[in-house]
Every structure is written in structure tokens, then in C-alpha cells.
C-alpha positions in Angstrom: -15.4 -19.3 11.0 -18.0 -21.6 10.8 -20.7 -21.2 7.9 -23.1 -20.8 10.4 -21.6 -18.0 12.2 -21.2 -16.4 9.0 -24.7 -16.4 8.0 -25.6 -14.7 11.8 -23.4 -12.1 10.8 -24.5 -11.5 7.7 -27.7 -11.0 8.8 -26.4 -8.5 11.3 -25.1 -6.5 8.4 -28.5 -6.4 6.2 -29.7 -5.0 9.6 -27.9 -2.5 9.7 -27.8 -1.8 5.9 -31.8 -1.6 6.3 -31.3 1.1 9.0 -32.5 -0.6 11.8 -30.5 0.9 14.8 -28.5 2.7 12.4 -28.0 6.1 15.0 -26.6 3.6 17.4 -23.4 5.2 18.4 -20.4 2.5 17.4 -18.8 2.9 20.3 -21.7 1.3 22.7 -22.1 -1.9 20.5 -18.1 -2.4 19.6 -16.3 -5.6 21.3 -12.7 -5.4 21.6 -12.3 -8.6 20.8 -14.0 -8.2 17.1 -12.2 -6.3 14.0 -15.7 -4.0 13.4 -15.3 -2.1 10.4 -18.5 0.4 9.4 -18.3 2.0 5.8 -18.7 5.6 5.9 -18.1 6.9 2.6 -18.8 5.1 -0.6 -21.2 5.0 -3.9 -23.1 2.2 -3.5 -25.4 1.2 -0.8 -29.4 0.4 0.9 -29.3 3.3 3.6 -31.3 6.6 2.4 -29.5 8.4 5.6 -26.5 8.1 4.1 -25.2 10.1 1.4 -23.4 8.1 -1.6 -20.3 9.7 -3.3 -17.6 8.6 -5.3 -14.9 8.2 -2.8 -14.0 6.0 -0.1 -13.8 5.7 4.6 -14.0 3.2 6.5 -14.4 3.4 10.7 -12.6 0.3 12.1 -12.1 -0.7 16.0 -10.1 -3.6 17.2 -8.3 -4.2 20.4 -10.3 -1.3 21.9 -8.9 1.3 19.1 -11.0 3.7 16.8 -8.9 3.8 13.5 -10.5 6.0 10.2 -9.1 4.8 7.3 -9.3 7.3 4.1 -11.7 10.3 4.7 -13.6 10.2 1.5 -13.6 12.7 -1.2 -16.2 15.6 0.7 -15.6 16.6 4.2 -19.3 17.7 4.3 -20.3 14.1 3.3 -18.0 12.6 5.4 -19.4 14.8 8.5 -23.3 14.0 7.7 -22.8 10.5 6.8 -20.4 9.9 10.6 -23.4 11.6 12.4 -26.3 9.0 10.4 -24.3 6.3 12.1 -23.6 7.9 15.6 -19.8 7.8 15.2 -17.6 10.4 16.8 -14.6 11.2 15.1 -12.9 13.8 17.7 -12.5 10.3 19.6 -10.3 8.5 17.0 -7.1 7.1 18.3 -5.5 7.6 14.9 -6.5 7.9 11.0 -4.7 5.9 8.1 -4.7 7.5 4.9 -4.2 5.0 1.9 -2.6 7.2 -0.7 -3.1 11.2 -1.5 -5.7 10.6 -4.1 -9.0 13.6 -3.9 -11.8 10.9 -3.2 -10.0 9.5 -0.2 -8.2 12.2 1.6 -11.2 15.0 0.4 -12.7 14.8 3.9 -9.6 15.0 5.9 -10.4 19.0 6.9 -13.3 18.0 8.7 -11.4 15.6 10.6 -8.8 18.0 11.6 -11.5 20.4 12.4 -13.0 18.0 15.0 -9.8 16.3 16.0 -7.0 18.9 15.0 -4.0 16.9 16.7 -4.9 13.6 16.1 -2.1 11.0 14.6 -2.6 10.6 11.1 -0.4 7.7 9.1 0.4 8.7 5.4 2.6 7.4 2.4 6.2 9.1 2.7 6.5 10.2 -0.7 9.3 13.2 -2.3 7.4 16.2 -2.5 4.1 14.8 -1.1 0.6 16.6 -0.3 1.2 14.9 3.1 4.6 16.7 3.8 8.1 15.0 3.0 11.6 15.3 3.6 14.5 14.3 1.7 18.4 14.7 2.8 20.3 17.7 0.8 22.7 15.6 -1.2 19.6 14.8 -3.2 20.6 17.7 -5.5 23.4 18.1 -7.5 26.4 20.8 -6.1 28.4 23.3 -7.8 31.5 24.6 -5.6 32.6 26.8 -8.0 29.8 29.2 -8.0 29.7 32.4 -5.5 27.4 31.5 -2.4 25.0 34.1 -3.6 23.9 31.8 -6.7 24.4 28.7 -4.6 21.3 27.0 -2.5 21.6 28.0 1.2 24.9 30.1 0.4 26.6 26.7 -0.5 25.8 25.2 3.3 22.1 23.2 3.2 20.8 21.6 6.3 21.3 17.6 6.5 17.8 17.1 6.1 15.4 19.3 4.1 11.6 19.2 5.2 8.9 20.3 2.7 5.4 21.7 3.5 1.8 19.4 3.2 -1.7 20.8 2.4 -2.0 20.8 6.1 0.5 22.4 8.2 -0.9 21.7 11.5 -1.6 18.5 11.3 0.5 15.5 13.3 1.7 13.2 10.1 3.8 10.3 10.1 5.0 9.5 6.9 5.2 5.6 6.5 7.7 3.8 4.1 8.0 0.6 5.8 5.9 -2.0 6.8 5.3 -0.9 10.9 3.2 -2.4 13.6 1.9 0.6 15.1 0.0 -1.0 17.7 0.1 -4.8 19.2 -1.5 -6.7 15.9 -2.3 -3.5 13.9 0.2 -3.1 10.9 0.7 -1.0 7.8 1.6 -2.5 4.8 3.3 -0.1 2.1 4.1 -0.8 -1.5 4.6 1.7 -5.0 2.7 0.8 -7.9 4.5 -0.2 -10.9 1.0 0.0 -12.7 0.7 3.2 -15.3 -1.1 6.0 -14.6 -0.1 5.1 -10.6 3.5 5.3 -11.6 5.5 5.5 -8.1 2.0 6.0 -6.1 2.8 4.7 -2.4 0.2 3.1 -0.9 -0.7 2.0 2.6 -2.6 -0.7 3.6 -4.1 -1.7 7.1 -3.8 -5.3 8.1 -4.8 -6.2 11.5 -3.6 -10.1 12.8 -6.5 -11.7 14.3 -6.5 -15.2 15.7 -8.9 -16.2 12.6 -5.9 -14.4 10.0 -5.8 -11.5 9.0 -8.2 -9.1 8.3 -7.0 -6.6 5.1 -8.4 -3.1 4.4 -7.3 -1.6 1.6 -8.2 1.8 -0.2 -7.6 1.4 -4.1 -4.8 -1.5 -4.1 -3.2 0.6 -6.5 -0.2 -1.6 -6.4 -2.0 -4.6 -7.1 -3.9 -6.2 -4.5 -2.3 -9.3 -5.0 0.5 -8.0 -4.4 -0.8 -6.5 -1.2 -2.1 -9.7 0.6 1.5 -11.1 -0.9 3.3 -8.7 1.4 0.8 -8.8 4.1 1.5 -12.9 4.3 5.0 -12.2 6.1 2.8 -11.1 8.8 0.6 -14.1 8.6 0.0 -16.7 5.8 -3.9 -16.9 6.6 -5.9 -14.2 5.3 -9.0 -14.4 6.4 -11.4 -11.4 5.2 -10.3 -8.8 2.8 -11.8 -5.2 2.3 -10.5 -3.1 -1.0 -10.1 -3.7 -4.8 -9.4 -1.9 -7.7 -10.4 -3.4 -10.7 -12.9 -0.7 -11.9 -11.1 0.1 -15.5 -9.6 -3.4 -15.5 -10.3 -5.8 -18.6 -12.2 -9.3 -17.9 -8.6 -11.0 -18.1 -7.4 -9.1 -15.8 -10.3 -9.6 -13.6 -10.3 -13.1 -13.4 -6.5 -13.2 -12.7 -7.0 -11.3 -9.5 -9.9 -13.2 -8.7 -8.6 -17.0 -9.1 -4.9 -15.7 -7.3 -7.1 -14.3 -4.4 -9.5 -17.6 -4.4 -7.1 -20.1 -5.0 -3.0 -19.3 -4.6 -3.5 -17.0 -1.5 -6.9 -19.4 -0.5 -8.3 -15.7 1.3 -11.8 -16.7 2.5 -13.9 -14.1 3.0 -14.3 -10.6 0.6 -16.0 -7.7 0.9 -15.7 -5.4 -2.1 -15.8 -1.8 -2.1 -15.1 1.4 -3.5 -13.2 1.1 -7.4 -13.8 -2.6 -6.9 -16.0 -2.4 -10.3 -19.4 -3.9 -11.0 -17.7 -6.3 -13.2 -15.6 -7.6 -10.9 -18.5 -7.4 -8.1 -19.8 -10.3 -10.0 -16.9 -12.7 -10.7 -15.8 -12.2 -6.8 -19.2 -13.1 -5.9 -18.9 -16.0 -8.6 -15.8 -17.1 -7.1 -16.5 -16.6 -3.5 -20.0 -17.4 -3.2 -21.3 -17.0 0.3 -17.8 -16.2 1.0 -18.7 -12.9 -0.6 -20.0 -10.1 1.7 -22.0 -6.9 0.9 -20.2 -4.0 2.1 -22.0 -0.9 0.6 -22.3 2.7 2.2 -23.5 2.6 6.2 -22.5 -1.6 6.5 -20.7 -2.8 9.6 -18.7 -5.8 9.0 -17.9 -7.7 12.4 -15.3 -10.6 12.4 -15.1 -12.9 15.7 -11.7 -13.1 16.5 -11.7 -15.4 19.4 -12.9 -19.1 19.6 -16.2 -18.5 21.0 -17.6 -19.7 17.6 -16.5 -22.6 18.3 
């Protein structure tokens, strides 16, 4: 993308940070032919009719789908700060939920209240908040006991399912890397990082004709790591949304940084959420006017077709 075009658009986005046309509904101004991505949920931003909150959503549309991804840690929050930007989530073709921490899955009962059946993507995980099943021969038999003291009288079914925090609703529990829809992929990985020991993650990474574009809840796992795994898809990352560096040392800060800037050459960022204000200024450092301000109620647009050009 040219630097001009880039400028345009970020113009468009102090626009709509300053709350000029911010009831517009999203679904009247989104082209199919743009990743859109508006934040609805986060602790930082310029719009007064939005609420801040620790926690973190994002509403995204490409290829004529409405995604949410994460529902922020207060369904109340959630629901007043949707209806400040005129976005209608009992029309969302599906929800991705990054991992099953409080301040991104917090909101998910208004969701289901508004849009009880929709398809909702979450980490498959043993025992998880978002449901799980695991086949019976993951416990350890006795045959010499008496069927009464024996699990399912000595005969379990092949696959035992386990419960989630919400029984009704229609997960599909990721562990792989899908496509779910033409140029719309999950990327999973399990953080190795402590404190997030075995914490599955999923990451949204849509495959535009400028790269990719990478949204990302916590990056848990490393978000290096992350745009690694999301370069089998496509070695050109072009505009990444998601860090978590908020508790992370200055070392470690600048490691991320200079992989993102200069081994994995990613050339645009938008830092949210557990980014951390430290690391807010060495990406902007780094990136310069490659750095884009996505606080609470900002809608990030990215041309994906040549008409730039």
C-alpha cells in the first residue's frame, strides 16, 4: 500500500475515533473487498460514547462476512459500546474466541442472548470452559475390580464429552490450523510461556491480496510465533492487530519488536489490548507511520484489491 493511501486511511480512522459518524451502522459503509476491523472493547481510546474496560473485541468483515472476535470482559459493556457504533450482533456470521481468559470471553452471554445459535470457534482444550471431549482410554483401567467400583460398570463410551459454561451454545473446538471460509483461517498454537502453561490460543488471519492481515487476542504463545505459523499461509504479512507485551521486560520488548520489523519485514501494526504502553512506544519507534492507532471505537480498513494503484 502506497504511503499515500495510508495517510487517507488514517485520516479515516481519527474520524471516526473523533466520533464523527460514529452511529453509522457498519454494515452500510463495509466493502467486501476491504478487511474492516472496528474495536469494540478495549481501555484505551478518544470516543466518550464508548465505554473503556480492561478487556478486549474486535468486529471484523471481509469477503461479505461479520466475524466478532473475543467478546470483552462485560457483556453490558460489550452491548452499549456495539450499539455507540451501530453494529448488530444478532447478524454475525460467526464469532472467534481467542482463548478462555475473563476479559475476552466476559461478554459472550450477551452475544448468545442476541444471537443464541450462532457458530462460535474456540480452543479445544481437556476439560475446557468451552466444552471438550477426550476418548476413554485417556484414563487408566483396572479389570480386576467389580463393575460397581469401575467407571461406566467397566464399559465407557469411545469418546467422552464434557460440559462448557454454556450448554446451548454451537461450539467448534479448533486444534488445527482451518480455513473456515475461502481466505479466512484460524491459526492455533499452546503457550510454552509460564503462567500460560498449555493455554491454546486461536488467532484469525485473513489472506488478502496485500498479505495477510493478523488479529490476535493476547498472543499468549508469542506473537512471533504466531505470524511464524501464520507465514505457511502466506509469507507477506501485511497489517497485524494484537500483542502482549504488557508485563514484558524492555529486552524482551525489543526482541519482539525488531523480529516483527525486520526477520518477518510485517508492515503495518496496530497495537491493542495487553500490548503495554512500553511497548506502544518502541512499535511506534520501529514502525513509524507504519504504526496505527487502534484504541476503543477505531475502524481499521485495509484495501485489498489494486485500486490503490
Amino acid at each position: 500500500m502506497t504511503a499515500k493511501c495510508w495517510l487517507v486511511f488514517y485520516c479515516a480512522v481519527l474520524v471516526s475515533v473523533n466520533g464523527n459518524g460514529a452511529n453509522a451502522s457498519s454494515s452500510e459503509t463495509a466493502d467486501s473487498t476491504k478487511a474492516q476491523i472496528t474495536v469494540l472493547y478495549d481501555a484505551f481510546g478518544e470516543t466518550s460514547a464508548m465505554q473503556t474496560d480492561w478487556g478486549y473485541a474486535a468486529f471484523v468483515e471481509y469477503g461479505g462476512k461479520r466475524i466478532l472476535f473475543d467478546t470483552g470482559n462485560n457483556p453490558d459493556v460489550l452491548a452499549e459500546n456495539a450499539k455507540a457504533r451501530g453494529i448488530d450482533l444478532s447478524k454475525l456470521d460467526f464469532v472467534v474466541m481467542s482463548h478462555r481468559h475473563g476479559d475476552h470471553m466476559g461478554g459472550l452471554t450477551f452475544v448468545l442472548r442476541v444471537n443464541p445459535k450462532v457458530t462460535i470457534y474456540a480452543p479445544k482444550e481437556g476439560f475446557g470452559v468451552y466444552g471438550a471431549d477426550l476418548p476413554s482410554t485417556f484414563y487408566r483401567k483396572d479389570p480386576s475390580l467389580p463393575p460397581k467400583q469401575r467407571y461406566y460398570n467397566g464399559s465407557p463410551p469411545e469418546v467422552m464429552r464434557f460440559g462448557s459454561a454454556w450448554p446451548a451454545a454451537n461450539f467448534q473446538l479448533v486444534d488445527k490450523n482451518p480455513e473456515i471460509t475461502p481466505n479466512i483461517h484460524l491459526v492455533t498454537l499452546v503457550s510454552d510461556n509460564p503462567g500460560t502453561l498449555e493455554l491454546r490460543e486461536l488467532s484469525l488471519v485473513i489472506n488478502t491480496s496485500e498479505g495477510l492481515v493478523i488479529v490476535v487476542g493476547c498472543s499468549h504463545p508469542g506473537i512471533d510465533n504466531i505470524v511464524e505459523s501464520a507465514t505457511a499461509i502466506n509469507p507477506r504479512i501485511h497489517f497485524i492487530t494484537g500483542f502482549h507485551l504488557v508485563v514484558a521486560p524492555d529486552p524482551e520488548i525489543e526482541r519482539v519488536v525488531a523480529a516483527l520489523h525486520d526477520r518477518f519485514r510485517v508492515e503495518y501494526v496496530a497495537p491493542g489490548h495487553c500490548t503495554g504502553e512500553p511497548a506502544f512506544t518502541t512499535l511506534k519507534k520501529a514502525f513509524g507511520d507504519h504504526y496505527i492507532y487502534a484504541g476503543l471505537g477505531t475502524t481499521l480498513t485495509t484495501t485489498q484489491a489494486g485500486d490503490h494503484k
